[in-house]
Steps between C-alpha positions, in 0.01 A plus 500: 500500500713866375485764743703721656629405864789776548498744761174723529619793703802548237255494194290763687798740613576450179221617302443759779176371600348187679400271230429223670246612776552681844949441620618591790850478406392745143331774750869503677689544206310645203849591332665247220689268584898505496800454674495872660148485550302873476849679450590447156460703262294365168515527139177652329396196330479470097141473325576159473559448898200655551329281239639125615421606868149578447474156328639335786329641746140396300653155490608513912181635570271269267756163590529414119823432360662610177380247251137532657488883499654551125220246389266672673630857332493317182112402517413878668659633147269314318209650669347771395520787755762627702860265507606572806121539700381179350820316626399648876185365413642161419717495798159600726300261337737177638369285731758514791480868438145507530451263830739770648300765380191353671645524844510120494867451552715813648750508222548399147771201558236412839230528216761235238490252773104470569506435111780253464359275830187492337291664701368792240192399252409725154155456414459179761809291342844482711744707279866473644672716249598831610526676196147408411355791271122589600294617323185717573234335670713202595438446910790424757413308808686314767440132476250378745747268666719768566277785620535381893895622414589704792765732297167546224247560779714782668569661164154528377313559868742777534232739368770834501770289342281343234570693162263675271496588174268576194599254258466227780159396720563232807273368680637382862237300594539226217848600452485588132554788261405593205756635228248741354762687244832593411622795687575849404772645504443743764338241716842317516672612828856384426734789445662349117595738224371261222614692219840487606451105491354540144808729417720218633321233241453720216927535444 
């Protein structure tokens, strides 16, 4: 199974933001990382810098690799629309990506493993695959065998911490959501400069 299993607090200090969910070792050092830490004085990076880090932090944040996220660009350029908001889109619309979304995991990579252990249904049929595209309409549930999971019950009974957002409708009583629509671009909260990524790609 490809993902990334490096240090998490270096990616973040890295991209200057906490990509991976709340770090209490990021909020104590929000400057890069390097030998003489906060002291050192930095380069202003090239165009292209500033293009390749922007697609690494999408991939960091989203947990695809390379292979996964150039396919990925590749089908968003085929779309009509937007290139670089119709690859967000893509990226929103996975299914370890959405489970997250719906508050019923705490991260992304917490959100991969309910998927991967089988414990995550799309439209009533076990799907283990976290990369699983939805596609509007198509309903996300926690299998019934695993809804008496004490890690799922405390994410979705935690009413403040459950997360809400238009293009998604849960229902915490029957544990299931409802992928109504691919989101726009404003409604994505993640802080990515995709034309930068589309830059990167277009070269």
């Amino acid at each position: 199974m490809a993902r990334y299993t490096g240090p998490t607090t270096k990616k973040s200090r890295a991209f200057g933001e906490s990509i991976f969910g709340f770090d209490k070792a990021f909020e104590r050092k929000k400057y890069p990382p390097g030998q003489h830490g906060n002291t050192r004085r930095r380069r202003q990076k090239s165009d292209y810098a500033l293009q390749l880090m922007e697609k690494q932090k999408a991939k960091y944040t989203y947990g695809v690799l390379e292979r996964q996220f150039r396919n990925l660009f590749d089908k968003a350029s085929s779309k009509s629309g937007v290139t670089g908001e119709v690859l967000l889109q893509f990226l929103e619309a996975r299914l370890d990506n959405t489970v997250f979304r719906l508050g019923i995991a705490p991260t992304r990579r917490g959100a991969r493993q309910l998927v991967t252990h089988r414990h995550i249904t799309v439209n009533g049929i076990v799907t283990n695959i976290p990369s699983y595209q939805l596609r509007p309409g198509d309903i996300v549930g926690v299998r019934g065998k695993s809804q008496g999971m004490q890690a799922i019950k405390d994410c979705v009974g935690g009413k403040s911490d459950v997360r809400k957002y238009s293009w998604l409708e849960f229902n915490p009583d029957k544990m299931q959501g409802v992928f109504v629509a691919y989101p726009e671009r404003e409604s994505i909260p993640e802080k990515i400069n995709e034309q930068l990524i589309v830059e990167l790609y277009s070269k």
